[in-house]
C-alpha positions in Angstrom: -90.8 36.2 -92.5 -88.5 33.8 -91.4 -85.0 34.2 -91.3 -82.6 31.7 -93.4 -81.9 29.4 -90.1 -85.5 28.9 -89.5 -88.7 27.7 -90.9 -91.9 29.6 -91.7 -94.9 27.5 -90.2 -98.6 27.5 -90.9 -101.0 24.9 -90.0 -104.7 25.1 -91.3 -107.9 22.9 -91.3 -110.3 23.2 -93.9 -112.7 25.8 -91.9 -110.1 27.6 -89.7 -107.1 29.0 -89.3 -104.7 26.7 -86.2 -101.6 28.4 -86.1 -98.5 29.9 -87.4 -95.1 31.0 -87.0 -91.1 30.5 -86.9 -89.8 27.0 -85.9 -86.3 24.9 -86.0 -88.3 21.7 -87.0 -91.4 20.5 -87.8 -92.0 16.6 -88.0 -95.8 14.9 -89.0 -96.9 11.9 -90.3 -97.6 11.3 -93.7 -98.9 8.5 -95.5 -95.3 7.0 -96.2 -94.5 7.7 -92.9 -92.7 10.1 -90.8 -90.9 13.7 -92.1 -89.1 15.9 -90.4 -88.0 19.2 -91.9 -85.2 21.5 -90.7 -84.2 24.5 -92.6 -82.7 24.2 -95.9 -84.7 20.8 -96.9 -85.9 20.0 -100.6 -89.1 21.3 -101.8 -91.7 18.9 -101.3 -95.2 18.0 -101.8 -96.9 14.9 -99.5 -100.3 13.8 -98.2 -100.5 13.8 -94.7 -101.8 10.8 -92.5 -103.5 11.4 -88.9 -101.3 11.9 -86.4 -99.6 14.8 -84.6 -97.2 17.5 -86.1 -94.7 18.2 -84.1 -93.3 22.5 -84.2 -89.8 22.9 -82.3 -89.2 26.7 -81.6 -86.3 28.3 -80.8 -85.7 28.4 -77.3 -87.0 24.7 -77.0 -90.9 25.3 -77.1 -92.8 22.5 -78.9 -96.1 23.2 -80.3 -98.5 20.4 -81.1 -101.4 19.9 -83.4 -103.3 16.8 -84.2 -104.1 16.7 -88.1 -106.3 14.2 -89.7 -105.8 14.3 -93.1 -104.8 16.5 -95.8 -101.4 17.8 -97.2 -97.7 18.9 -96.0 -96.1 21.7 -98.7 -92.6 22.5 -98.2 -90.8 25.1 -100.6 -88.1 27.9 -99.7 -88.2 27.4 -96.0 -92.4 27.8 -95.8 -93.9 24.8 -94.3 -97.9 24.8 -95.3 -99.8 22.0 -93.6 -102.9 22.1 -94.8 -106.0 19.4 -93.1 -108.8 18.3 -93.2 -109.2 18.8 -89.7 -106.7 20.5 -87.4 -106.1 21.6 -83.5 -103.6 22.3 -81.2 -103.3 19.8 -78.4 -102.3 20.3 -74.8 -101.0 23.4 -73.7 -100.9 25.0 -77.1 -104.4 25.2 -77.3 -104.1 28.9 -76.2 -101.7 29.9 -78.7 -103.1 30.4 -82.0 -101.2 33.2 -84.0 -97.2 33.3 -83.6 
C-alpha cells in the first residue's frame, strides 16, 4: 500500500500482468496528450494513446513501459494503466513485480 507521499502503480496489458509498485510520478500519453500525476492529483479517468509511461521511484529509478492503447485510472493515489498491449522497455524488462 502506498504511503500518502507516493503513488500506488500498476500497469497491465490485456493478456498479462507488466508491472507494479510505489512511484513519485508517473507521466503517459493519452489521446489529449501528455499527463503526469504526482501524489495528491484529482481522480481521473482517460484513454491512453501509444507511447511510453514514464514510473519515477524514489531514489531516482525510472521505469518504462511502452503501452499501445487502452486506459489511465487515477483515484486515491492508485494509478491503473490498463493496455491493450504493454511491456517494459530497456532495462526494466527484468523487473516485473515491485
Amino acid at each position: 500500500m502506498a504511503d500518502r507521499h507516493e503513488l500506488e502503480v500498476e500497469i497491465v496489458a490485456e493478456d498479462h500482468f507488466v508491472w507494479s509498485g510505489p512511484a513519485q510520478s508517473v507521466s503517459a500519453r493519452t489521446i489529449d496528450g501528455e499527463i503526469g500525476i504526482l501524489p495528491g492529483h484529482t481522480p481521473m479517468l482517460a484513454v491512453l494513446g501509444d507511447g511510453d509511461v514514464v514510473v519515477q521511484q524514489a531514489g531516482g529509478q525510472t521505469i518504462t513501459a511502452h503501452a499501445e492503447g487502452g486506459f489511465f485510472s487515477v483515484d486515491n493515489d492508485r494509478v491503473v494503466i490498463v493496455a491493450g498491449a504493454a511491456s517494459l522497455s530497456g532495462s526494466a524488462a527484468g523487473q516485473g513485480a515491485a
